[in-house]
Each structure stands twice: as C-alpha cells, then as structure tokens.
N, C-alpha and C positions, 0 to 999 in steps of 0.2 A: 372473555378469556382468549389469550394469544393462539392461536393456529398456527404458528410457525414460531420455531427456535433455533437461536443461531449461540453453539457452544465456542468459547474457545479455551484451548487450551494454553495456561499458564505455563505448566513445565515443562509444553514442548517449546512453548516459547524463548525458556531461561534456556533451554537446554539448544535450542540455535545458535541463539548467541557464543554459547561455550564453544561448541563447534565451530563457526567461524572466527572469534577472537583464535582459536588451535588454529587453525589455517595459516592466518594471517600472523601471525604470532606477539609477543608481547608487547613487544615495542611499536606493534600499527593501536591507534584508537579505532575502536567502531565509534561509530555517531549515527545512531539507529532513525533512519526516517521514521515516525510518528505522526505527517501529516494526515490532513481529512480524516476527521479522528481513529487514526493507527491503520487506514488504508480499508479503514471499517469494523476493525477487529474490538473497537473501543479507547480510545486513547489515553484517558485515564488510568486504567485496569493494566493497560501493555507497560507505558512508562513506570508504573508504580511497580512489575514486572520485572523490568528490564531493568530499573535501579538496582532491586535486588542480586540481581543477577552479574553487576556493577559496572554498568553504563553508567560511562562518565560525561557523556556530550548524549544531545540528540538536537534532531532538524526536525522543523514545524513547519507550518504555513505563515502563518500570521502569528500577532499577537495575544489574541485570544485563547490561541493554542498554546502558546509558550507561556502565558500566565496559570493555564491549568496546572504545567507542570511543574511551572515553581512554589504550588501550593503542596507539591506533591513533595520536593526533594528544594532545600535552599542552595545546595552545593553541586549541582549538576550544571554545565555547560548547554545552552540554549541557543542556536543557531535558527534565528527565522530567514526562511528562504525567499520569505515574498517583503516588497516594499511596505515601509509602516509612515503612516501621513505623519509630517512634520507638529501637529496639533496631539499624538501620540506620544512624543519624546521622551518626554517627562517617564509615562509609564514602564516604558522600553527602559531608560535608564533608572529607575527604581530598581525594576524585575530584573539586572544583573544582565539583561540579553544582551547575544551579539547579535549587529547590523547586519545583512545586506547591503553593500556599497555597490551600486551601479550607475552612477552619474554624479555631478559635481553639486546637484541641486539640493539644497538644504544641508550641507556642509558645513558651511556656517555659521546655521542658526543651532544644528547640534552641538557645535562644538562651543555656543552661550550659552545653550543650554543644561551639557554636562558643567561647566562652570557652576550656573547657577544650582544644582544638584550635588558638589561637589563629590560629580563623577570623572571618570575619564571611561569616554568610548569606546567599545572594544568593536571595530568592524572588521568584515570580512569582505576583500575587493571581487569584486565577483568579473572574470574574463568572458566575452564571448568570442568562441573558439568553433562557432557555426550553427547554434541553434537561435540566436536572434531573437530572444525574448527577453532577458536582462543580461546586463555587461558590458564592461568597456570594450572598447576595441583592443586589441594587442595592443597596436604600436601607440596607444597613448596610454599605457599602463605608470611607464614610468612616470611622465605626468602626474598623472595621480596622486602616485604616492611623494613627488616634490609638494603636490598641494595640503595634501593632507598632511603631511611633517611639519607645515608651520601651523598647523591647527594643534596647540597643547592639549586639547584635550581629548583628542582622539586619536587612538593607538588601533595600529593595522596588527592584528593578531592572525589574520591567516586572506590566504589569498588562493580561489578556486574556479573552476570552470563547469560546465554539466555535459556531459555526452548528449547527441542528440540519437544515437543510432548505433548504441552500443553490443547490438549485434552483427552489427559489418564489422569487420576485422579493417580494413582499409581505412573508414572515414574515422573511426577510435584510436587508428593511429595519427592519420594527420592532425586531429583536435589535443592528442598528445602530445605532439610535437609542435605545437603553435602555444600550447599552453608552457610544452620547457624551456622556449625561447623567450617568454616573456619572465618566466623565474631566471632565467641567464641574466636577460638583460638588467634585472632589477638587481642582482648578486653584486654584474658588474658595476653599475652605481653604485653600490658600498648600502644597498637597503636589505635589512633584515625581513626575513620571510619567515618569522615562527611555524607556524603548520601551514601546509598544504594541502587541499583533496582534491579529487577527483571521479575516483571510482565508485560507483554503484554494484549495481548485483550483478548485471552480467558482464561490467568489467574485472571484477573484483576475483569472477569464475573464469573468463575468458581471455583477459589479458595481459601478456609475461612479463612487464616493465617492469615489474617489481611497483608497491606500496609507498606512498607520499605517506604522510604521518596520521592522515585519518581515512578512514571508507567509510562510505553512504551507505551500507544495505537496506533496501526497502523490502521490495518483494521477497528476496532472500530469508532475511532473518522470520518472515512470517511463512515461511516452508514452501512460496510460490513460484521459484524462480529457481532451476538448475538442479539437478540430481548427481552430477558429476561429481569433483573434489569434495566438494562438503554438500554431505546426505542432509539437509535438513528437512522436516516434516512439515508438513500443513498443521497449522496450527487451529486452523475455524471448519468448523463441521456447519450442517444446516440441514433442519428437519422441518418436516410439515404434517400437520394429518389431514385424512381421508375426513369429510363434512359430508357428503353426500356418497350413492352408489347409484346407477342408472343403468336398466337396460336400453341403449337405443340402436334400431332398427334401420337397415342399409336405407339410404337416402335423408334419413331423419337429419334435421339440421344439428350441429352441434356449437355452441357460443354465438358471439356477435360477428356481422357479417356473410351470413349464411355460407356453413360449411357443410358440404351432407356428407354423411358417415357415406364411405365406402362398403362398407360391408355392417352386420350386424356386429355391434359390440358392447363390450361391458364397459361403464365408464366411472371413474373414480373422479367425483369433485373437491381438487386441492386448497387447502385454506391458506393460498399465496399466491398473490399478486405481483404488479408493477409498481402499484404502492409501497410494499413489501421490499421491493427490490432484485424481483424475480422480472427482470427484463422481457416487455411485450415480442423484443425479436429473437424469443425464442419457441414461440408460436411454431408448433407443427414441426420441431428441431432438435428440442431439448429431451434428455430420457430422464426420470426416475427411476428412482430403485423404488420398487415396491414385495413387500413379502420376498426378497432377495431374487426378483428379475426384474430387467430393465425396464423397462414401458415409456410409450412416448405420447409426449402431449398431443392434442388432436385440438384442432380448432384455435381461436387465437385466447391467449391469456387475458384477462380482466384484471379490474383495480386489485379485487381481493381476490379471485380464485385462478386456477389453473386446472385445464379439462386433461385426464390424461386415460388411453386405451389400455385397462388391465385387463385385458381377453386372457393374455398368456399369465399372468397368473392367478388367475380365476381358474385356470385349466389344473395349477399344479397338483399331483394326485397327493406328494409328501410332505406336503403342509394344508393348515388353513387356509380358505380363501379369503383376502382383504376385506375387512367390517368396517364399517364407519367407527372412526375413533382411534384408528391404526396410524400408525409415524410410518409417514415416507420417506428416503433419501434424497433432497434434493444437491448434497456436495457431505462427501464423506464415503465413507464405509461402510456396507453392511454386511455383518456378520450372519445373515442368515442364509443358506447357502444348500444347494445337495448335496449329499454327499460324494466328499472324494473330491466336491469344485473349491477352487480360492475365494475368498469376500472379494465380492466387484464391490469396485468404485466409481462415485462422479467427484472429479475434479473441478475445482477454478476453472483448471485452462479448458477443461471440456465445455462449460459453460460459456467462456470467452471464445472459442471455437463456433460453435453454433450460435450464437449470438452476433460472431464477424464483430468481436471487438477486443480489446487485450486483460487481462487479469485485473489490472491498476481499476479500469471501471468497474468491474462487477462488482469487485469487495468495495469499495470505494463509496458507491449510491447505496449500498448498504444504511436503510433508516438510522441514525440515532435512536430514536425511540425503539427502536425493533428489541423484542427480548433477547437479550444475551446472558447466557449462564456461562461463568468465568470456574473453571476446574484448576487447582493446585497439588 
C-alpha cells in the first residue's frame, strides 16, 4: 500500500487557465507547458484538463509526449520543444505536430518526407536570443526562412525564442529586443510571421511589452509561479503517513550516517523518500505539517522514509497526539489548527528553498508511478 499521496487538483487547474486567458485577454493564445509529464502533476489527467477548459495549443518535450496528447484531443495544437531524430518524422508528421526548427539539418529529408506522407510541415523557427541551447542565431534568421521557402512542404507557422532569466528586468529586455529585430527584419523581407511567443510565467506577470499571439505558462498555470496580477492557486497537494513512532534519547543516533539526537525526542517515521521524490537535500531542512504544527526532519532522508522530530506536537494539550497511520503535510495545507490560528502551509517554493533548488525540479522528479488522485 502506497505511503504517500500526491492530489491534484482538476478545477483549480481549469480555473488558472480562466484567470490567465482574463489577464491576457482574448485575442493572446495560452499554450500550456505540459512537459515532464505536466511538470509532475500528471500529463495526461492536466491536458485532458486543460482541453476542457479550452486550450487550444500546448508545448511538450519530445515526442512521446505529444503523441499522449493526441490520443487525448485530435484537434489541439502540439508544439514539441525538444529536437525529434530524423528516423521519427514520419510519426511527427502523422500526429499533426509542430517542429522545433533550430538548424538547417534534416530540412530536406522532412521536407521528402512530408511529400511522401502527403503532409506539409508545420515548424516553428526557434531564435537564440542568449540562452545557447537550441536556435538560430539572429542575424541568419532570414536565412532561414529564404531556405525553408523553397522547401514546399514546409510552412513556418510561428517563430520564437526562450528567456533565459526571466526574472531580471534588464536581460528579458534585451532578449526582447534581439528577438523584435529579428521579426523587423524578416517583416522587411516581405516574410510572413503567423504567431509569435515568447513569454512564460514570469514574463507573462512581469513584463509590460505587451503579448505576441501566444504565452507559455508553465509554472503559472499550475498555481507555482507569482501571486501578483493573476492569483492562481497551487494546484498539487502531497501527503504521507506516520509508519513508525520512536522515543529516542539525547546522543542516540538517528538514520544513516550517524546523526545523534541532540536532545531527547519523539520521532515520527515518514513513509517518503528520495525515491518518492522527497529530495535527500532536504535532510535536517525541510518542516512538515504534522497534527497542525510544523516539525522538522532530523537526520538524513532515505530511499523510502523521512525521520522527522514531533517533540512539539506530541506536547500539544488540544489535540491528539500523532499515531501511527496519521497523514502528514508534506506540500499543502492543513486545516487543523488552534484555535483563533490560520491553516499553515508548505509550499513548492518552500521545498525548493530548503532544498537550494527551484520549483521546476521538485515537481518535476516527481515518480510517474507515484499515486496521484486527480479531484474535479
């Protein structure tokens, strides 16, 4: 039996989206990131979601990803963001995907190949504008697109770039202004530019250019990213129960690597690990919610469990004290509380805090396999 549960919610999910489509307003598309399956939230479960909801584009990773969601919807807009081998094409052009274009390489075996498929290519030119992982260079964009014009069977439907540090105000401008110079220059050649993006989540909250014809939200539309303009909610909770309860005594070791308890205490053994996707650095960092107080891990985390000091609420006099078989908070809310206090919370970002890493990974190494229970 699972030992840890990871909820998410469905209609805080739709209900993002509505919020930032209102934001952004009608005439911007969203184009909902759903890579690493939904940033861990479930990829399937969010896309099937967010169709509802009436996302009409979404961005994947690969191939694999973009074929789940064409099983899901035939009329949705499917942008994969990573390279797909040339020995792929065929499938790419069945499944209706758009390309990633960021080099001249295999250009022309796609472009025999949608022949032979009696397709025509829908790619998307990808700019780099300062992160140096995929994309042309600016100044041969036009290039580009003179090459790919004599290629008939592939049609440049949208042309983009990525922020690399879209929390600096400074370098999200210059990457926007290297990316409008290259849409100038191509306007001035007489080349049509159907859609353009740009923005993610914290440009999308952060920066006043006004909207190109579509937005990336990632972490956004999954309630992780800004509280500002658009209030969106977290959308994934995550719980664990108590497996074990131990008294142990000042000096007594605690887990692997000999820790000794500083003082005597009470210690609750948690049925989540690093397996799990409860991050080993968050060893001796990280707090749970237990019986609505905080309490913090002791000793380093293991495959499957997590050691954590419930001295203080073991003490509490207006509740029970933690039994083996009791749900802990490890990200969410808990409503049990003293009276007259708020439900405390642990957050993603809290976790990405103590951890010394950013939100995108925590939910991200999130197991597939791991139980999720999906609420509507």
């Amino acid at each position: 039996m699972p030992t840890s549960q990871i909820t998410i919610n469905l209609k805080k999910l739709k209900a993002n989206f509505a919020k930032i489509q209102d934001f952004v307003g009608n005439e911007v598309s969203i184009m909902p990131v759903i890579k690493s399956n939904g940033y861990g939230h479930g990829l399937e479960a969010c896309a099937k979601a967010l169709v509802e909801a009436g996302a009409k584009w979404f961005a994947v990773a690969d191939l694999g990803e973009a074929e789940i969601v064409r099983k899901i919807s035939r009329d949705v807009a499917v942008l994969i963001l990573g390279p797909v081998a040339m020995s792929d094409y065929g499938r790419a052009l069945s499944g209706g995907f758009r390309l990633m274009v960021a080099g001249k390489d295999g250009l022309n075996f796609l472009n025999t190949k949608a022949e032979i498929y009696g397709k025509r290519a829908s790619v998307h030119l990808k700019i780099n504008t300062g992160m140096n992982r995929f994309g042309i260079d600016p100044s041969r964009a036009v290039d580009y697109f003179e090459t790919i014009e004599k290629l008939p069977n592939i049609y440049v439907e949208g042309v983009y770039t990525h922020l690399y540090n879209s929390d600096n105000l400074a370098t999200t401008k210059m990457q926007w202004k290297k990316f409008s110079e290259v849409l100038f220059d191509l306007q001035r050649r007489g080349f049509e530019v159907p859609i353009r993006h740009l923005e993610a989540s914290n440009a999308i909250l952060n920066f006043d250019q006004g909207f190109f014809e579509i937005i990336r939200p990632g972490l956004l539309i999954y309630g992780l990213a800004g509280q500002k303009e658009i209030c969106t909610e977290p959308v994934l909770s995550w719980k664990a129960k108590i497996v074990a309860i131990r008294r142990v005594k000042k000096g007594e070791n605690i887990s692997y690597n000999y820790f000794p308890a500083k003082k005597d205490l009470d210690l609750a053994i948690i049925g989540v690990g690093y397996a799990d996707g409860y991050p080993r650095s968050l060893s001796g960092k990280a707090e749970i919610l237990v019986s609505g107080k905080r309490c913090k891990t002791v000793g380093n985390i293991n495959m499957n469990y997590t050691f954590v000091d419930i001295s203080s609420a073991m003490r509490v006099s207006t509740k029970m004290s933690p039994q083996i078989g009791d749900e802990v908070i490890l990200v969410g809310r808990d409503l049990v509380s003293e009276p007259n206090d708020l439900p405390d919370e642990i957050t993603v970002a809290d976790l990405a805090r103590w951890a010394e890493t950013n939100e995108h990974e925590i939910v991200s190494r999130l197991p597939k396999e791991a139980e999720r229970v999906y609420l509507d």
